[in-house]
C-alpha positions in Angstrom: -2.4 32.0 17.2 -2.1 30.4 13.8 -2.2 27.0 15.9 -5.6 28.2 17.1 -7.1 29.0 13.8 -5.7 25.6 12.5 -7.5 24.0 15.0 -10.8 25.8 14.5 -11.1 25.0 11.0 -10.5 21.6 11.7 -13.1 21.9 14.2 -15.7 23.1 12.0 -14.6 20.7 8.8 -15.5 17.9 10.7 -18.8 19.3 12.5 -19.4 19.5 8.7 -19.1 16.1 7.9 -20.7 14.9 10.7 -23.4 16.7 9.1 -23.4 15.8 5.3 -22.9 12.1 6.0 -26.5 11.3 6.5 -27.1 12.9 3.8 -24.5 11.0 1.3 -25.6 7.9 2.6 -29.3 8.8 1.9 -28.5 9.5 -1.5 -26.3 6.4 -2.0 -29.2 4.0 -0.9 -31.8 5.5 -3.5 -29.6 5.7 -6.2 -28.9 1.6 -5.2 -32.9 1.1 -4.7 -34.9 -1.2 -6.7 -37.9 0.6 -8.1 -40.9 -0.5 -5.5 -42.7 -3.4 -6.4 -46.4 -2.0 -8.0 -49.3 -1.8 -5.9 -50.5 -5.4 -5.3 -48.5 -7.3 -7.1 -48.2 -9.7 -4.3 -45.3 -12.8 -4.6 -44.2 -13.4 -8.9 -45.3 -16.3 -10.4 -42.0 -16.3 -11.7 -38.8 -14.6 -12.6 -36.1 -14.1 -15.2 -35.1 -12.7 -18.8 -37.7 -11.7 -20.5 -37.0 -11.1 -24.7 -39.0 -10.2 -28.3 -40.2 -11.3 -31.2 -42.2 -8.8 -34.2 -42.1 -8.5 -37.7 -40.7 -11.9 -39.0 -43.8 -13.7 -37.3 -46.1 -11.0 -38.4 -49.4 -12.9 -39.5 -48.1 -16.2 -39.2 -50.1 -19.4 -37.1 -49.2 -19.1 -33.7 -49.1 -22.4 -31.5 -52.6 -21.7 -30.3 -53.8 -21.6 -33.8 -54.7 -18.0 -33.9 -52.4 -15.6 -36.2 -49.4 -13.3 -34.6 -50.6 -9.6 -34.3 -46.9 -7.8 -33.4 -49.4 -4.8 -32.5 -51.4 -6.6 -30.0 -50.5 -7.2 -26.1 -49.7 -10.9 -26.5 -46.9 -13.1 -25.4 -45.2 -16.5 -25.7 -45.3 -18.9 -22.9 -43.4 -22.5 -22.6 -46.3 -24.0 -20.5 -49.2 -21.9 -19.5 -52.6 -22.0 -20.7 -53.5 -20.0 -23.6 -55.5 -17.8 -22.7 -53.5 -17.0 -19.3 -53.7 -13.2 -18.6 -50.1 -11.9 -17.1 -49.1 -8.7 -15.5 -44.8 -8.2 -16.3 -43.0 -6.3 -14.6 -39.4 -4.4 -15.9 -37.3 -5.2 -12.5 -35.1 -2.2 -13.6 -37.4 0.4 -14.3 -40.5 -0.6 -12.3 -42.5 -0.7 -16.2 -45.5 -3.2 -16.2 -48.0 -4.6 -19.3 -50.3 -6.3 -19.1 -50.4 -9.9 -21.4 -52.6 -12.6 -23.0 -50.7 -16.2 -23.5 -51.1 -17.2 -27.4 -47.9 -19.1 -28.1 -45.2 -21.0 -27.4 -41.7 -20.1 -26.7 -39.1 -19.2 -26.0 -36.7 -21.5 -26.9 -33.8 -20.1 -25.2 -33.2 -22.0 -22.0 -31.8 -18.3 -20.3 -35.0 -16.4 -21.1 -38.9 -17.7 -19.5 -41.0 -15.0 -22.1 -41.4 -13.8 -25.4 -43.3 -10.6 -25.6 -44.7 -9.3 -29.0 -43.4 -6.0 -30.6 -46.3 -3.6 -28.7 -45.7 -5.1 -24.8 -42.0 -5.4 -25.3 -42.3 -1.5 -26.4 -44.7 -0.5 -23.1 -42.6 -2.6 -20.7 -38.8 -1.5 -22.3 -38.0 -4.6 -23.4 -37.9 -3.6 -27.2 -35.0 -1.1 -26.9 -32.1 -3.7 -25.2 -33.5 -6.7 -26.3 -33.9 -8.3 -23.3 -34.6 -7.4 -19.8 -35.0 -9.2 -16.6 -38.9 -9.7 -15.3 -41.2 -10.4 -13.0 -43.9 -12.3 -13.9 -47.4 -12.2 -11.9 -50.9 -13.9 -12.6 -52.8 -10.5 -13.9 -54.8 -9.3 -11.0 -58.9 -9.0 -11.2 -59.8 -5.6 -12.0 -56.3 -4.8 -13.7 -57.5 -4.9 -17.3 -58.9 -2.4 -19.2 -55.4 -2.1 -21.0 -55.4 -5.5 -22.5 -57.7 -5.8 -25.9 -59.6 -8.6 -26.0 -58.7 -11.1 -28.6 -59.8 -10.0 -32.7 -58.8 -13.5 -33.8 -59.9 -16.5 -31.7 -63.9 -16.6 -32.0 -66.9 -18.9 -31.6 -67.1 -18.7 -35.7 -63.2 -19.0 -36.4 -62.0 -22.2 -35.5 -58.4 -22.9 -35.9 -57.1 -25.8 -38.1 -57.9 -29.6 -37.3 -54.6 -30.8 -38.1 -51.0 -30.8 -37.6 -47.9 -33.1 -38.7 -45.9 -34.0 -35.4 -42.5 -34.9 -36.1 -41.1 -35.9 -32.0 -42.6 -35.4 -28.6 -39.9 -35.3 -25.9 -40.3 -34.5 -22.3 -36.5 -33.0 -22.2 -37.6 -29.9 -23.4 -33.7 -29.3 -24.7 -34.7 -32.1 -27.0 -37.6 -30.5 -28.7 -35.9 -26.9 -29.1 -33.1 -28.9 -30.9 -35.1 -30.3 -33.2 -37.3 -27.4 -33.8 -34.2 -25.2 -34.6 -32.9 -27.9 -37.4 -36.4 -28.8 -39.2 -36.6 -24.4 -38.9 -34.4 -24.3 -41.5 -36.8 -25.8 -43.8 -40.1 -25.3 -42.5 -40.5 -21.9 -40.5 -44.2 -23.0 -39.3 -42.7 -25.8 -37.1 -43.7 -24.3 -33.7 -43.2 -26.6 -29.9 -46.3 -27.9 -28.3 -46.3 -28.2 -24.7 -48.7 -29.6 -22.2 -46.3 -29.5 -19.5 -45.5 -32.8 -19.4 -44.6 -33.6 -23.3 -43.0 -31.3 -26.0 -44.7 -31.8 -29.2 -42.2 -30.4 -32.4 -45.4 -29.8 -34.8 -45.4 -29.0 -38.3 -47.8 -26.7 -40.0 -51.8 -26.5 -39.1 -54.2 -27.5 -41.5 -57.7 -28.1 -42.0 -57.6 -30.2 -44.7 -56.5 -33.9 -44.0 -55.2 -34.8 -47.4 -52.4 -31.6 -46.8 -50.9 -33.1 -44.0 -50.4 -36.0 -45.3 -48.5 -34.4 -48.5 -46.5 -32.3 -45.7 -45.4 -35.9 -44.0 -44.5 -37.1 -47.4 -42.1 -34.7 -48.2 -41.0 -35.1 -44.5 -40.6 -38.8 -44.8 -38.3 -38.0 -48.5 -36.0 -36.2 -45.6 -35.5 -39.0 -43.6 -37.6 -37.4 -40.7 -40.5 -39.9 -39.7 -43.4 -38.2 -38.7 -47.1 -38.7 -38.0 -50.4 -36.6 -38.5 -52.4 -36.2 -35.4 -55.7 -34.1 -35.1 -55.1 -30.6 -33.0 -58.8 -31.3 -31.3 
């Protein structure tokens, strides 16, 4: 009789399982599951980390000769046109911002975009530091979010000139060099068409300040020329 019972239970603990298994593997897989790609989004125009940068750049000359706003939905780009709208997307979370290209950067070789303080906060970038992205060309019709540009006008034109120190088509090359001359000169900035890397000094609209800038360059041993920005 006991044998019986024994036998029943087993029975019926293993109809159970039969039965919960789905179930457990249902739950595994969307626990595992990427968060859906958004609504359109189509094939990325690119992938990879994705990092910040705020307050120490706060009002300063970015490479497209308007000023960094930290509060405005901007971000850094190594080669795209300024100008280029972006829609990012948080792989992890599923987050996306919308972005307007300004400036250069970065200049970590691991990472393809620097957001500014207010997209890295609405995409969750801000809190870890970095985060790996998607990167799409912003969709027609997707942008009501993004503020148009306070800075760049027909009646505010940006500085006519610039003090290049190098142009390099490695773009290793450029970063280097723009990390040592940072020490000095924080405005250095990198200035790429695609094809050349331009380490830049400083924007000016007055000639004769350039030319005191590659001066004080040349007393450094760094040989450097003035070239117009337009």
């Amino acid at each position: 009789m006991r044998h019986g019972n024994n036998l029943s239970r087993a029975t019926t603990t293993t109809r159970l399982l039969i039965v919960a298994l789905p179930l457990f593997l249902t739950a595994a897989c969307s626990l595992n599951r990427r968060p859906d790609d958004g609504p359109g989004l189509g094939k990325p125009l690119e992938s990879g980390f994705a990092s910040w940068y705020g307050p120490g750049f706060h009002g300063r000359r970015t490479a497209s000769g308007e000023r960094y706003n930290m509060n405005d939905m901007t971000a850094a780009h190594p080669t795209l046109p300024f100008g280029t709208r972006l829609e990012v997307r948080n792989v992890r979370t599923g987050k996306t911002v919308l972005v307007r290209v300004n400036d250069r950067g970065p200049f970590k070789k691991s990472r393809i975009l620097d957001l500014s303080l207010a997209a890295a906060r609405a995409v969750g970038v801000y809190g870890p530091g970095t985060a790996y992205v998607e990167v799409y060309l912003a969709r027609p019709g997707s942008g009501g979010e993004l503020p148009t540009p306070t800075v760049v006008t027909a009646d505010v034109s940006p500085p006519h000139y610039t003090v290049q120190v190098g142009a390099f088509s490695d773009t290793s090359r450029a970063v280097e060099l723009h990390r040592q001359i940072s020490r000095i000169y924080p405005e250095v900035f990198v200035h790429s068409d695609g094809t050349w890397n331009r380490v830049q000094v400083g924007l000016f609209t007055d000639r004769d300040q350039a030319e005191s800038l590659r001066r004080e360059l040349a007393v450094l041993g760094l040989s450097s020329v003035v070239v117009a920005t337009r």
